[in-house]
C-alpha positions as CSV (number, residue, x, y, z in Angstrom):
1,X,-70.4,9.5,6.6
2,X,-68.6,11.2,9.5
3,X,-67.8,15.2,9.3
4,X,-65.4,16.2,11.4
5,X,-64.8,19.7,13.0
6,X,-61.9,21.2,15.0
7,X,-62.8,24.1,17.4
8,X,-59.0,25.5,17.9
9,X,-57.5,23.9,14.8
10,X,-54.4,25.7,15.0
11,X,-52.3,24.7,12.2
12,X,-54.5,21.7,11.0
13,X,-53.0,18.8,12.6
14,X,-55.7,17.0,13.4
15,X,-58.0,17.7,10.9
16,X,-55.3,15.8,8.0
17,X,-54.9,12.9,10.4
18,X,-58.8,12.5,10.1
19,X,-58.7,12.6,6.2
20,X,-55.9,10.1,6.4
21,X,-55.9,8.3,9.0
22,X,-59.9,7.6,9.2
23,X,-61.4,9.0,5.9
24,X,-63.5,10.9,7.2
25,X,-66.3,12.4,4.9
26,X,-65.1,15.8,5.6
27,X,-63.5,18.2,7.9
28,X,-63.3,22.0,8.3
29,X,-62.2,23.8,11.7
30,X,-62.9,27.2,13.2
31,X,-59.9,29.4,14.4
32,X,-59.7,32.9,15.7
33,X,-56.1,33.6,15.0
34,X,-55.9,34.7,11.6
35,X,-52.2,34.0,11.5
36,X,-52.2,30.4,12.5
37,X,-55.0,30.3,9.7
38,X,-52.4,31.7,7.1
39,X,-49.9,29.4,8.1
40,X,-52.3,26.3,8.4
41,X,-53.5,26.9,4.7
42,X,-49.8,26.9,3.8
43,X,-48.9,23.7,6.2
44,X,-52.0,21.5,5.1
45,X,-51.2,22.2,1.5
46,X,-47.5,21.6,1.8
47,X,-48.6,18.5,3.2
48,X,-51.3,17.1,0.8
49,X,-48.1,17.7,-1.8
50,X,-46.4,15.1,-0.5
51,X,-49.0,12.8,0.1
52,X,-50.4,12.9,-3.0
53,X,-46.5,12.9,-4.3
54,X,-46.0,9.5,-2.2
55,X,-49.2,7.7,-3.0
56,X,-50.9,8.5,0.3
57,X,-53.7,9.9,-0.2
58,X,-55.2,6.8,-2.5
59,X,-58.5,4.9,-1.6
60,X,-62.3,6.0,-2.8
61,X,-64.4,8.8,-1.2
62,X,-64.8,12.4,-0.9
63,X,-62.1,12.9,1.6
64,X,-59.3,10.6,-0.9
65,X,-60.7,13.1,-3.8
66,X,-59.6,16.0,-1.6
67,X,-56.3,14.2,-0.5
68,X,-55.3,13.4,-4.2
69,X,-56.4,16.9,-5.7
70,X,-54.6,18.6,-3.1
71,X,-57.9,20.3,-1.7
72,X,-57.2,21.5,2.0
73,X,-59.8,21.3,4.6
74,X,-61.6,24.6,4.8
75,X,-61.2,27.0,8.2
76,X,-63.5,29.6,9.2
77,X,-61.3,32.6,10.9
78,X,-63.6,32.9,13.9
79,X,-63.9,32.8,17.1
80,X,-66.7,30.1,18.3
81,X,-68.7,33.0,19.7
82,X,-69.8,34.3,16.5
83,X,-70.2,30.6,14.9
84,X,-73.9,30.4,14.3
85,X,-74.0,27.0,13.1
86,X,-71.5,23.2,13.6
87,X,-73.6,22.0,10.9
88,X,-73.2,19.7,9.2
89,X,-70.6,18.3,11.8
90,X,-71.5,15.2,13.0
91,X,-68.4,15.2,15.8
92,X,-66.6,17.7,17.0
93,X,-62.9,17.8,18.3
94,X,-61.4,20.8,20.6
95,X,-58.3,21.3,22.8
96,X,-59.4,23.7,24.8
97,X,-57.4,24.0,27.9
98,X,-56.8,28.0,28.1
99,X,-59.9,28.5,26.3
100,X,-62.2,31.5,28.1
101,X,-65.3,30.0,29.7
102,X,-67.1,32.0,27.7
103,X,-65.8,29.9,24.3
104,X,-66.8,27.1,25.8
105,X,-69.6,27.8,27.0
106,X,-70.5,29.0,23.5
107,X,-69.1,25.5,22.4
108,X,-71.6,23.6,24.6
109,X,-75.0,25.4,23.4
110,X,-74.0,25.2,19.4
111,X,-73.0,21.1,20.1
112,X,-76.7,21.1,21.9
113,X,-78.8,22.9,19.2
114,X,-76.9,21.3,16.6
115,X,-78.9,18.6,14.7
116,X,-76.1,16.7,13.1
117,X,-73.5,16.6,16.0
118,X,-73.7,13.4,17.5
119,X,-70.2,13.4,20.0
120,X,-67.8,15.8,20.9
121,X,-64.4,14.4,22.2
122,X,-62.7,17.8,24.3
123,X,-59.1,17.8,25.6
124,X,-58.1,19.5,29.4
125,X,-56.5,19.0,32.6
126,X,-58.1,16.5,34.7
127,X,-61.4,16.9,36.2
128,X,-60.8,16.5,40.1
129,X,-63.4,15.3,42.6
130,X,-66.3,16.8,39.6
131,X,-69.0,15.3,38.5
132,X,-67.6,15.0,35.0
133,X,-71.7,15.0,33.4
134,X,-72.2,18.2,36.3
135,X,-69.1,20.1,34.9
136,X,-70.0,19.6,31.2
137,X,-74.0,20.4,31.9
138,X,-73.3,24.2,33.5
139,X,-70.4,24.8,29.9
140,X,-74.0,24.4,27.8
141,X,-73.9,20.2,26.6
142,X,-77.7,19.5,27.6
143,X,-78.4,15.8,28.0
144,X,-75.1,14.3,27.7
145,X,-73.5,11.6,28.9
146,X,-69.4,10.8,29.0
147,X,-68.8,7.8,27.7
148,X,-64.8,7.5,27.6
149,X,-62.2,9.5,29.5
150,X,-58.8,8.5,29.2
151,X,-55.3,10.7,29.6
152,X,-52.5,11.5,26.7
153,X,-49.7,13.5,26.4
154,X,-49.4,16.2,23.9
155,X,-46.3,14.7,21.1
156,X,-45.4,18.2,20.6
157,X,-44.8,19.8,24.6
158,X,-45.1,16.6,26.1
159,X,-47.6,17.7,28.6
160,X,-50.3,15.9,30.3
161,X,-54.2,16.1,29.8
162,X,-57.3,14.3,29.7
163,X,-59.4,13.8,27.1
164,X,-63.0,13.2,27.1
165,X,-65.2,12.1,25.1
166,X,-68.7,13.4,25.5
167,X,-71.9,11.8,23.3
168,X,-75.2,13.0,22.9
169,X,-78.4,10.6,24.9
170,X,-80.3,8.6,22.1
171,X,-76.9,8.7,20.0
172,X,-76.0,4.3,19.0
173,X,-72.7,3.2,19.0
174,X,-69.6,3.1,20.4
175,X,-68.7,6.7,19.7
176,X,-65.2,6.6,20.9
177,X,-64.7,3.1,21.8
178,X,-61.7,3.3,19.5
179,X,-60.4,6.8,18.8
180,X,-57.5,8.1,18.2
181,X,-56.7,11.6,19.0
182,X,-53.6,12.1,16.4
183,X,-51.7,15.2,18.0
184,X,-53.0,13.8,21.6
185,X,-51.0,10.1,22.4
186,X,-52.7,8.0,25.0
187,X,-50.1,7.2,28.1
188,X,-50.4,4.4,30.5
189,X,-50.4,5.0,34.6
190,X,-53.0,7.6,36.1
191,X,-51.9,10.8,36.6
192,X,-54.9,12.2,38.6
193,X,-54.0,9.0,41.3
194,X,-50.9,11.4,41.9
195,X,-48.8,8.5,40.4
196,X,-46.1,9.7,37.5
197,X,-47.6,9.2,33.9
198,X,-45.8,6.8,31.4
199,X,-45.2,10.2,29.5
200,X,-44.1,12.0,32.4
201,X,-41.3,8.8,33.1
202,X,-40.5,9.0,28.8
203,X,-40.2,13.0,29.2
204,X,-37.8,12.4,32.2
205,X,-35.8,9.7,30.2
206,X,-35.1,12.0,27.9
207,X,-33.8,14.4,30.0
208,X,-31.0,12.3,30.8
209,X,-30.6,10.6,27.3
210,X,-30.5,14.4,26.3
211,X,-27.7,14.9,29.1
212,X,-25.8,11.7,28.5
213,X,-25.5,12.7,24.5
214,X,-24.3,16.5,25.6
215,X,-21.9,14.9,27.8
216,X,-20.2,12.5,25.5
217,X,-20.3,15.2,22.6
218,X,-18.3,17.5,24.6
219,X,-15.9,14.8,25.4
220,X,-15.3,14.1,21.5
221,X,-14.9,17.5,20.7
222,X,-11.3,18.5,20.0
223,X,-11.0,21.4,22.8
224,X,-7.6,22.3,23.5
225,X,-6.7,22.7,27.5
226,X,-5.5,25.9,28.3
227,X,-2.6,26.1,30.4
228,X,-2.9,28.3,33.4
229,X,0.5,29.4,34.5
230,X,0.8,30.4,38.0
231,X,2.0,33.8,38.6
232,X,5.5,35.1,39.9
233,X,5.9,35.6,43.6
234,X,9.0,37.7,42.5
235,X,8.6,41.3,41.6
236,X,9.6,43.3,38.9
237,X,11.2,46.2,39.6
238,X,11.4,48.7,36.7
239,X,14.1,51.3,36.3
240,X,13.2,54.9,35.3
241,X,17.1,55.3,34.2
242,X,17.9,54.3,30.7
């Protein structure tokens, strides 16, 4: 019974990997570059082909209707500002590290007005010495509390964040007891204790695997030696008689 939106859904990443991963009932995002909307219609559609090609997408539901008939998630070209409405979102998901405060800010009073929105589950850099309630109360989220905060690294960049997952007072449940981010990979170790992150370490790793695989590529490679010959000491002299 869960609706899903993705504030920043870029190309539509996250939004599939709630249809298929946790059939959801629905899920739509909102993004203000119309480019990445162009190429997210092409991307989720591509992909639905080949689940529905594969078997995939089976199971019952409105979201395995939409998987099997190929119907992509809908996105709004907008920015968040001009959203009037999350409705009928019932969570919400956003990376929004470089986001203006503004957005989010914007963000924070349509998840409080909303009626339907029950969580919100945001992904930045850590929050250092903040009150993590205090931080999200002046961006707009009226009586809130943070239930779960927990770091991941980005699969694409590799990068380090925090995510947190932010739940409305009166809400039941373990709203994010178990998630699972999709695009966002939890890591192990705390990076905010100053100590290197499991993803950090794997990043480093493959630095050097990376390194090791140049290294005996160029040594398998058939490159000839050139030959350097020294040159004379003696000169030439040349004769202008014939």
């Amino acid at each position: 019974s869960s609706t899903l939106v993705d504030v920043g859904a870029g190309l539509g990443r996250p939004l599939l990997h709630a249809l298929c991963a946790h059939g959801v009932a629905g899920a739509w995002g909102i993004e203000v570059d119309p480019v990445k909307v162009q190429k997210a219609e092409v991307f989720m559609k591509k992909t639905l082909e080949v689940l529905s090609a594969t078997g995939l997408a089976g199971g019952t539901g409105p979201a395995a209707a939409a998987l099997a008939s190929g119907e992509s998630p809908r996105l709004d070209c907008s920015s968040i500002e001009a959203m009037g409405s999350l409705s009928p979102a019932t969570h919400v998901y956003s990376f929004w590290e470089g986001i203006p405060s503004v957005a989010k800010q914007a963000l924070g009073t349509l998840f409080s007005q909303s009626e339907t929105c029950q969580a919100i589950a945001v992904v930045q850099r850590a929050l250092r010495n903040r009150d993590h309630v205090d931080y999200f109360n002046e961006l707009g989220f009226d009586d809130v509390q943070v239930v779960k905060d927990f770091p991941v690294t980005m699969s694409g960049s590799g990068r380090t964040f925090r995510a947190y997952i932010i739940r409305k007072n009166g809400v039941s449940g373990a709203v994010g007891a178990d998630l699972d981010l999709g695009s966002a990979q939890p890591v192990e170790g705390a990076a905010e204790q100053g100590k290197p992150s499991s993803g950090a370490e794997a990043k480093r790793k493959g630095g050097l695997k990376s390194a090791k695989l140049r290294k005996k590529s160029a040594s398998v490679l058939p490159f000839k030696k050139i030959k350097k010959y020294a040159r004379s000491k003696h000169k030439v002299k040349i004769s202008s008689t014939p």
